[in-house]
C-alpha positions as CSV (number, residue, x, y, z in Angstrom):
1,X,0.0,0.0,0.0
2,X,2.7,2.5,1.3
3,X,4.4,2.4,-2.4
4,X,1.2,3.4,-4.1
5,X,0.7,6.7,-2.5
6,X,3.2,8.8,-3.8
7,X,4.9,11.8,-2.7
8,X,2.9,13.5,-5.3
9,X,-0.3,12.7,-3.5
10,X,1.4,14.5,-0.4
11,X,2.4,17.5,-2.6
12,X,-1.7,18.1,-3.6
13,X,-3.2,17.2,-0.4
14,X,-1.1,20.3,1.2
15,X,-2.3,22.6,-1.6
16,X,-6.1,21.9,-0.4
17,X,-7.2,18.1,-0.6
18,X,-8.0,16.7,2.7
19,X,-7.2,13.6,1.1
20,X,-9.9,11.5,4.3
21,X,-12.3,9.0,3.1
22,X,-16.0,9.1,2.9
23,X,-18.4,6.3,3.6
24,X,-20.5,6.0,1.0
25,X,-22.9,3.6,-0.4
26,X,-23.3,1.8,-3.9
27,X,-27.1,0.9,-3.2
28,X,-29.3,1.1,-0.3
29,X,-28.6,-1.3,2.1
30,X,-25.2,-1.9,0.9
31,X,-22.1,-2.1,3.4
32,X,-20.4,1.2,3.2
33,X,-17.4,1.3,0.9
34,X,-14.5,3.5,2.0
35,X,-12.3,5.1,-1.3
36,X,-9.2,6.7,-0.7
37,X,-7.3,8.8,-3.3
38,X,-4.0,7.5,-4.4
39,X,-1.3,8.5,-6.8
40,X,0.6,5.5,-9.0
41,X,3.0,6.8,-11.8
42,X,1.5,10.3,-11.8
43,X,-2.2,9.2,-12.5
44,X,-5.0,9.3,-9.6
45,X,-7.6,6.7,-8.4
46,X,-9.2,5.0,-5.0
47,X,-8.2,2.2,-2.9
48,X,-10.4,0.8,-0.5
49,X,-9.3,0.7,3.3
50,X,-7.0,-2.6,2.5
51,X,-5.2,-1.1,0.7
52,X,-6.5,-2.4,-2.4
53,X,-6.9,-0.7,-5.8
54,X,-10.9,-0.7,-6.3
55,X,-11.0,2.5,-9.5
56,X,-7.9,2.2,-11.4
57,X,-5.4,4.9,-11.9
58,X,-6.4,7.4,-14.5
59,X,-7.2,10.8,-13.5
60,X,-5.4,13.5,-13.6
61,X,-6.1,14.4,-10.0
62,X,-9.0,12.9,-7.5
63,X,-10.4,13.9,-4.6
64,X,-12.2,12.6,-1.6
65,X,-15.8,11.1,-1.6
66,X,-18.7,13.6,-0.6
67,X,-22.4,12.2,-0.5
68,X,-21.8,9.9,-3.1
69,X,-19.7,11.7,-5.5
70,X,-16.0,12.5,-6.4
71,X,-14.1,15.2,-8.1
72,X,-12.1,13.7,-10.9
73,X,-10.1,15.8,-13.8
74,X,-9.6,14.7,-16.8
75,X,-8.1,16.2,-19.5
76,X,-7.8,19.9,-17.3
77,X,-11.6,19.7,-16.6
78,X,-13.3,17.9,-13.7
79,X,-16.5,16.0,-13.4
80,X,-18.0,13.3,-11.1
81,X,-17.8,9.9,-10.3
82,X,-19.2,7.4,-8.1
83,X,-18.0,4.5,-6.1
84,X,-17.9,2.2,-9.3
85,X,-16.0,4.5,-11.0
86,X,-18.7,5.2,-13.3
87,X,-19.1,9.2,-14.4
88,X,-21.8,10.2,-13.2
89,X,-21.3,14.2,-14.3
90,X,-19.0,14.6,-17.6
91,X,-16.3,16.5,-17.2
92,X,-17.0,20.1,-18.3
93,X,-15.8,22.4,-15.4
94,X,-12.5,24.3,-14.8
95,X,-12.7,23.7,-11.2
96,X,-15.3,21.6,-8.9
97,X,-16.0,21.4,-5.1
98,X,-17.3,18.7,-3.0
99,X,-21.0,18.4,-2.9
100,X,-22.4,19.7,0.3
101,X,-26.5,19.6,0.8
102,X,-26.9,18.2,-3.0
103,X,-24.9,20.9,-4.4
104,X,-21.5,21.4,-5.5
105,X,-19.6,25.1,-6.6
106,X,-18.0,25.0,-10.1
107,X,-16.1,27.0,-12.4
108,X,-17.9,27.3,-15.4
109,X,-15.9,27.0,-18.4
110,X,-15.7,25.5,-21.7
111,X,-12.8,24.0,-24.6
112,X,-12.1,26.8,-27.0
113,X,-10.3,24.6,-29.7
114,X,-12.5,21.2,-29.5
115,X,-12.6,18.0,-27.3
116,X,-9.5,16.7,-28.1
117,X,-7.0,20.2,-27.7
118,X,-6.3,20.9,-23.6
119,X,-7.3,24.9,-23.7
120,X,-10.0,26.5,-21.9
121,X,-11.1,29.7,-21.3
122,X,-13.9,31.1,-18.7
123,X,-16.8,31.6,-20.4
124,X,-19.9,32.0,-17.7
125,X,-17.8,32.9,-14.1
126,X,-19.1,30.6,-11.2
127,X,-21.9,28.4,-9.9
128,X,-23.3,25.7,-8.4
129,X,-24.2,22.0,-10.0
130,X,-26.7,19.3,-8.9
131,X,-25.8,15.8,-9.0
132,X,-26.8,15.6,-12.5
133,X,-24.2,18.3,-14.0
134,X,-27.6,20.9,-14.4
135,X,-25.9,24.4,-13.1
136,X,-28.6,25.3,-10.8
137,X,-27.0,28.7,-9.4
138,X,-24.9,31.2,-11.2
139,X,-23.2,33.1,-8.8
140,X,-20.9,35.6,-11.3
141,X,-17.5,36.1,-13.3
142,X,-14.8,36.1,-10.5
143,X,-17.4,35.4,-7.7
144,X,-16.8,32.6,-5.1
145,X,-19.1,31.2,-2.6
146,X,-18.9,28.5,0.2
147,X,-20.2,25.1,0.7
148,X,-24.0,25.2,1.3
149,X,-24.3,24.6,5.2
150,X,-27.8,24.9,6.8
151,X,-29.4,25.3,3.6
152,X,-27.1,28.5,2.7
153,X,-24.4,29.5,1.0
154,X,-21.9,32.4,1.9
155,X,-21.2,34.4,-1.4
156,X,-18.9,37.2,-0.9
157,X,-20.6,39.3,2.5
158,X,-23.9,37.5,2.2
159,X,-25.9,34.9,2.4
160,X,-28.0,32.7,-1.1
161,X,-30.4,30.2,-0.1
162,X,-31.3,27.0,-2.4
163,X,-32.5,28.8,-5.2
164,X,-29.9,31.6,-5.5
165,X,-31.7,34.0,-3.8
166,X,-29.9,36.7,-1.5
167,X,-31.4,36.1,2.2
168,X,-31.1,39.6,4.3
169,X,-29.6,39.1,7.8
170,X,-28.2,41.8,10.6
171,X,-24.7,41.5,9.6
172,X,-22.6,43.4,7.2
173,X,-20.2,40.2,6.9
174,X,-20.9,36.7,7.8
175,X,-19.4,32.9,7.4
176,X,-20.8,29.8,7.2
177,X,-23.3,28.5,9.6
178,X,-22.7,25.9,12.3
179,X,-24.9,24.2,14.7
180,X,-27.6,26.7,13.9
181,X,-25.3,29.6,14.3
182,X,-22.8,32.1,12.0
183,X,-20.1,34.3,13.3
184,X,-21.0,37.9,11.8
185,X,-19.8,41.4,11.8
186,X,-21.5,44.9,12.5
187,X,-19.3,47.7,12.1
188,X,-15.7,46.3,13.6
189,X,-17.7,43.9,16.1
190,X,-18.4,40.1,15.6
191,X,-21.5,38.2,17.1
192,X,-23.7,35.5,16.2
193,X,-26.7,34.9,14.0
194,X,-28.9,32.3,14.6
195,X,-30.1,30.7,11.5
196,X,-34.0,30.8,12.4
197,X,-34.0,34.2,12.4
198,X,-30.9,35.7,10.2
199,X,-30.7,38.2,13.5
200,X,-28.0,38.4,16.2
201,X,-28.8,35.9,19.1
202,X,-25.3,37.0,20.7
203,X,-24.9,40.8,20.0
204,X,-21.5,42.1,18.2
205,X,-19.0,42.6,21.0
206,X,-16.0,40.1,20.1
207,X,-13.0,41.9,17.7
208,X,-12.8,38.2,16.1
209,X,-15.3,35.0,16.1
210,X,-15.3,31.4,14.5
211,X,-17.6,28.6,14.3
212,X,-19.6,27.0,17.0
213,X,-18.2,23.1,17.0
214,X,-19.3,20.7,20.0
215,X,-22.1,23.6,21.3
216,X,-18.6,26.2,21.8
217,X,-17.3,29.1,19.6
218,X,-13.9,30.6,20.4
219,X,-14.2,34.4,20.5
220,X,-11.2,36.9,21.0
221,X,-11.1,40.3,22.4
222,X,-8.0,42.9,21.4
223,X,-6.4,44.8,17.9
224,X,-7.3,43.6,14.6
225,X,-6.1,45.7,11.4
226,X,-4.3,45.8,8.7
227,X,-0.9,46.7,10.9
228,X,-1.5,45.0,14.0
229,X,-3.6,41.2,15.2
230,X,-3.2,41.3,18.9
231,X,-5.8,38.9,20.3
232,X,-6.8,36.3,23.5
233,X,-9.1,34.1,22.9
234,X,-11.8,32.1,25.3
235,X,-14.9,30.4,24.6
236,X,-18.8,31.0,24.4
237,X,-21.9,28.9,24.8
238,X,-25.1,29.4,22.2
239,X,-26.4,31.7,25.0
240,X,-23.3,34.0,24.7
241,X,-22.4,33.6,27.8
242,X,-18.3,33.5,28.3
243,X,-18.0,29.8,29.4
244,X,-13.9,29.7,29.4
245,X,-12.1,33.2,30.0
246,X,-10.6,35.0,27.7
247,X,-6.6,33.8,28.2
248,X,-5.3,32.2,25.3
249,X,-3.1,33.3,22.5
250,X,-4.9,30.9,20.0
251,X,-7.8,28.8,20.3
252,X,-9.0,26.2,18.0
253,X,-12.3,23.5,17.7
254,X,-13.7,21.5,20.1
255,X,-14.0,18.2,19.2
256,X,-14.7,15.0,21.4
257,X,-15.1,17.8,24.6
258,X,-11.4,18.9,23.9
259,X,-10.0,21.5,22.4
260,X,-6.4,22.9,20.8
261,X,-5.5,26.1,22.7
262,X,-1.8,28.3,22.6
263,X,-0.2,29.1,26.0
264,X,2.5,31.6,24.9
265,X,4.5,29.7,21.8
266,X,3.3,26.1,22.9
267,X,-0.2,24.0,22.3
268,X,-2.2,22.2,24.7
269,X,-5.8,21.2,25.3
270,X,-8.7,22.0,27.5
271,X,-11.7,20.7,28.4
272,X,-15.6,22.5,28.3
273,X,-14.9,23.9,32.0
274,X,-11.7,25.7,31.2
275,X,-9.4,23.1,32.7
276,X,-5.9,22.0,30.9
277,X,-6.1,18.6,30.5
278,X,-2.8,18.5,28.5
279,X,0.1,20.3,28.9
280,X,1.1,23.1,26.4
281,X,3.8,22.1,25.1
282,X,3.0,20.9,21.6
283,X,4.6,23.2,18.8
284,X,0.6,22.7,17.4
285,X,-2.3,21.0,18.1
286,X,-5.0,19.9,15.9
287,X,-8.5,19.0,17.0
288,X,-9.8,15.3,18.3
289,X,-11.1,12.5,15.8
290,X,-11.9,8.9,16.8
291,X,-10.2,9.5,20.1
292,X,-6.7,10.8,18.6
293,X,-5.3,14.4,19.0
294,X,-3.1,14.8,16.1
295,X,0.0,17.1,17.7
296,X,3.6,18.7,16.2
297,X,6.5,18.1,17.9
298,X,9.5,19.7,15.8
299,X,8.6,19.3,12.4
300,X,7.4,15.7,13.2
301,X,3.4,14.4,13.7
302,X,2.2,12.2,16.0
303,X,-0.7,11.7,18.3
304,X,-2.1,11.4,21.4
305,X,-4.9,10.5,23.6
306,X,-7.3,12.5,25.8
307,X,-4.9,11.3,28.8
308,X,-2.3,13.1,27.4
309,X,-0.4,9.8,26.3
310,X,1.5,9.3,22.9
311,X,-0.3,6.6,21.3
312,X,1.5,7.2,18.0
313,X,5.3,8.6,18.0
314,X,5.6,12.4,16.3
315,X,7.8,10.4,13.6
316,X,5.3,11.8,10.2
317,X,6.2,14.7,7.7
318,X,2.7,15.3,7.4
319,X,-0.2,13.7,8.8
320,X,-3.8,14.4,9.0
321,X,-7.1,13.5,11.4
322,X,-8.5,9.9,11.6
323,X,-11.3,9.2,9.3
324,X,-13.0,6.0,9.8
325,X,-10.1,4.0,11.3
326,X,-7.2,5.7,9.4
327,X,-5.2,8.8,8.9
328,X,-3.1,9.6,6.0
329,X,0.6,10.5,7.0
């Protein structure tokens, strides 16, 4: 197995692929299948968690299994597969996303020269496909947009629903919604919008926000400009209330009731009531999955447990979270 994932697969997955597998299904009722991307002699396919080539080698990049489907390029343009290898969308766009919510964002492009001559050119700026191919939203020349989350999409400052329509909220600037809630900005303030109401259950007061993950949001109070990021961070509940004090110099996720947080230069973890539970002194920390904190140590990955132990040596160039039983490293 370890000679069929290349260092070329490593290269791509640190310019964006997550490179984790998704279960997925070939028919209802079927045992999950689990695809990983792999690189052999500079083409891409899937292996199944054996190790075992399932869709041959012959893409010019692949990605990771979302609801069903996977990215694949061919000839500089990307379509969709599914777990049988069978294209399910053509492919016909300069650049595709994962599906999220039955929807995927796309560059829209098309071959200026015919099917058989690599060149493209933009042609209709950005959207979003169903699982048929059908462009269902255009979003604009230029314009990008997020995964759909909650039944909206972030595309530039606001909000689209399903259809493509704008939905008015409270805040000038948003991100994606999370647990029924969206980090957004009034004037140089951040709060929360709740996604019932598109208004600001926790009122702007924060100088920086991110997502709510395991029922907690870290929020930061201090300098943010275009000279100057001076910020602690702490932790709030959907209520707003400040659960875990505002102390840290980073704070990251919860995950598994842990989460990364920076002590001066070094990472540890807390727990939901505040309390270190491992010692900062990680050069990073990344959140929980399936038990496993993945932590930096030099310029070596490893992992531990929620007791602090290290269950896997810091030995990996790279590594990422467990997904189903494995990590890639």
């Amino acid at each position: 197995m370890s000679k069929l994932i290349s260092v070329s697969c490593l290269v791509l997955a640190l310019a964006g692929s997550a490179l984790a597998a998704d279960t997925v299904a070939a028919q209802p009722g079927d045992a999950p299948v689990l695809l990983f991307p792999i690189v052999k002699e500079g083409k891409w396919g899937y292996m199944n968690e054996k190790g075992k080539v399932v869709i041959e080698p012959q893409y010019q990049v692949a990605y990771d299994f979302h609801e069903g489907l996977a990215c694949v390029a061919v000839k500089a343009l990307r379509g969709y597969i599914d777990p049988m290898g069978q294209m399910v969308v053509k492919p016909q766009f300069g650049w595709a996303g994962n599906f999220s919510e039955g929807l995927a964002f796309v560059n829209l492009h098309k071959n200026m020269y015919g099917e058989h001559v690599e060149w493209y050119r933009a042609v209709t700026g950005t959207g979003f496909c169903d699982k048929m191919g059908k462009v269902v939203i255009r979003v604009g020349a230029g314009k990008r947009a997020t995964d759909f989350r909650e039944g909206l999409s972030l595309a530039g400052k606001g909000f689209i629903d399903r259809a493509g329509k704008p939905v008015p909220c409270e805040a000038e600037e948003g991100d994606s919604f999370s647990e029924g809630m969206a980090a957004g900005r009034k004037g140089d303030k951040w709060g929360y919008l709740a996604r019932d109401t598109m208004k600001f259950a926790i009122p702007p007061q924060f100088a920086a926000a991110r997502r709510f993950s395991d029922g907690m949001a870290a929020v930061a109070e201090g300098t943010v400009s275009a000279r100057e990021r001076n910020l602690k961070w702490g932790y709030v509940n959907k209520n707003g209330e400040l659960v875990i004090a505002i102390q840290f110099a980073d704070a990251g996720p919860f995950s598994e009731g842990l989460a990364p947080v920076r002590t001066g230069a070094k990472w540890g973890y807390v727990n939901k009531a505040g309390k270190v539970v491992i010692e900062a002194k990680y050069d990073y920390a990344w959140r929980f999955s399936e038990g496993l904190g993945r932590v930096l140590v030099g310029e070596k990955h490893g992992y531990v447990d929620k007791a602090g132990n290290v269950v896997i040596e810091p030995k990996y160039d790279a590594a990422w979270e467990f997904n189903k039983g494995l990590a890639l490293v």
